[in-house]
C-alpha positions as CSV (number, residue, x, y, z in Angstrom):
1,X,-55.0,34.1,-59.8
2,X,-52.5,36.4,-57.8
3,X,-53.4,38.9,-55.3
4,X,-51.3,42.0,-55.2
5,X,-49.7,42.8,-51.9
6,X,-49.7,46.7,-51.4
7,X,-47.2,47.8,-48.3
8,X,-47.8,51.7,-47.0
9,X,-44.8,53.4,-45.5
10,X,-42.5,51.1,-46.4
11,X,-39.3,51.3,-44.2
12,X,-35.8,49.7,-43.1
13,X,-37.5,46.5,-41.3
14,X,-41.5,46.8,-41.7
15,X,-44.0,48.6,-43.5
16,X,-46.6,50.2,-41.4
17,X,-49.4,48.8,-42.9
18,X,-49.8,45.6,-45.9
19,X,-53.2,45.0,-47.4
20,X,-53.7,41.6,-48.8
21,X,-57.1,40.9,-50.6
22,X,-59.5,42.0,-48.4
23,X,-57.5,42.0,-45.4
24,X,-55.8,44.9,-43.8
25,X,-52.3,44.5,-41.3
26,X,-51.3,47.1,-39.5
27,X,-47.9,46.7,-37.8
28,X,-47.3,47.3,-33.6
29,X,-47.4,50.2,-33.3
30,X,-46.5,53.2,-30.5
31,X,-46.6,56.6,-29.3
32,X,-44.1,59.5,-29.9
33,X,-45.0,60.9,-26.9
34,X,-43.0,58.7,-24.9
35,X,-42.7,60.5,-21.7
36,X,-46.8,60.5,-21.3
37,X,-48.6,58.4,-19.6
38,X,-49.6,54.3,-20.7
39,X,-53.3,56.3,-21.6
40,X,-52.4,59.1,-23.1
41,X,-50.6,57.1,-25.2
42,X,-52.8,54.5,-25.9
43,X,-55.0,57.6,-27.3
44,X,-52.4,58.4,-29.3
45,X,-51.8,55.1,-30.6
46,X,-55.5,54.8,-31.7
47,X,-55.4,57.9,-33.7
48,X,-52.2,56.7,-35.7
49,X,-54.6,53.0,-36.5
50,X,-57.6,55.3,-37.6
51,X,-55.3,56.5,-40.1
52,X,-53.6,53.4,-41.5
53,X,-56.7,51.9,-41.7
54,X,-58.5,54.7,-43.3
55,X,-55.2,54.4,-46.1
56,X,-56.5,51.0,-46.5
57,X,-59.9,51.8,-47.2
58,X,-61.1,50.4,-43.8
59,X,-62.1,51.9,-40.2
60,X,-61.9,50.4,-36.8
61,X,-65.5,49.0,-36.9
62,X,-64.0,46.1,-39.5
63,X,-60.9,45.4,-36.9
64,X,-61.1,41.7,-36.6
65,X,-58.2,41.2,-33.9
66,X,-56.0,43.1,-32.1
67,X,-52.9,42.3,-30.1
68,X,-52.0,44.6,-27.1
69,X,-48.4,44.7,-25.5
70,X,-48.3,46.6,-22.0
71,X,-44.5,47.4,-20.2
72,X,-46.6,47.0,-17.3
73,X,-49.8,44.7,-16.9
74,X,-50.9,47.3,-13.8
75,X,-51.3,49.9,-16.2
76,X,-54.6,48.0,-18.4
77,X,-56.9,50.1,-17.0
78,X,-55.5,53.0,-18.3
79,X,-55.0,51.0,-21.8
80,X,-58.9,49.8,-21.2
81,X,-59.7,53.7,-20.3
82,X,-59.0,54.8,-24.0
83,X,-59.8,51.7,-25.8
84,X,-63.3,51.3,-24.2
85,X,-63.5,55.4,-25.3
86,X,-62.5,54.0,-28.8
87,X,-63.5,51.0,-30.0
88,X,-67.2,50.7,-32.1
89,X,-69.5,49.5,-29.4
90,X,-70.9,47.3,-31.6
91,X,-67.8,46.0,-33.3
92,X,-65.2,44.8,-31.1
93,X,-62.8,42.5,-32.2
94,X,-61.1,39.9,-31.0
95,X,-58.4,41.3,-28.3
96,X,-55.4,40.0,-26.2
97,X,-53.2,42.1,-24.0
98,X,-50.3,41.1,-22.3
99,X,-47.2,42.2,-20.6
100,X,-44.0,42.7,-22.5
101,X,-40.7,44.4,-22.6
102,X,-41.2,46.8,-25.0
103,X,-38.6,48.9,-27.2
104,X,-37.7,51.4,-25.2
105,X,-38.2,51.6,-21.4
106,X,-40.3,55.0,-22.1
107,X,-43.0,52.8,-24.5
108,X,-45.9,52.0,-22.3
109,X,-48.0,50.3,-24.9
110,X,-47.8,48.7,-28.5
111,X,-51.0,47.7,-30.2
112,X,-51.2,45.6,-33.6
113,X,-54.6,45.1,-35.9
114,X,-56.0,43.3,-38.4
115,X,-59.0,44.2,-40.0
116,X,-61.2,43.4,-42.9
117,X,-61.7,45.9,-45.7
């Protein structure tokens, strides 16, 4: 038995989001806004997985992990600020957050979920 693969916003090197059974992937992803700050883009961020995952028939209350990339490590607690504003209370996934060089030198934060569906 085969499980069909269905990729959302498909593009040159990644799709945005894959579902997979009953599993949902979204890809790192960043802010537009790069010249605001690591929260306000964070919040941004956030906003952009609510709507991948609702695409995917899920929310944030199934996220099962999530992977967090800072440029700068001293900036978690304005990362924390909007996530801890964010995620379900009652539902928080699994979570790492490290620091990386990032795309662009303007990209404070990248953030990649999985979730259940």
């Amino acid at each position: 038995m085969s499980t069909a693969i269905k990729r959302h916003q498909p593009g040159a090197v990644l799709s945005r989001c894959v579902e997979y059974g009953s599993l949902v992937f979204v890809a790192g992803t960043t802010a537009d806004n790069k010249s605001a700050p690591c929260k306000a883009q964070t919040e941004e961020i956030l906003r952009k997985i609510d709507a991948h995952l609702a695409a995917a028939g899920s929310d944030k209350t199934k996220i099962l992990s999530a992977n967090v990339w800072l440029a700068d490590i001293a900036e978690k607690e304005q990362m924390d600020a909007a996530w801890k504003a964010w995620v379900d209370p009652d539902n928080k996934p699994a979570r790492a957050c490290v620091e990386a060089r990032l795309g662009s030198p303007d990209t404070r934060v990248e953030i990649m979920v999985t979730a259940a569906r």
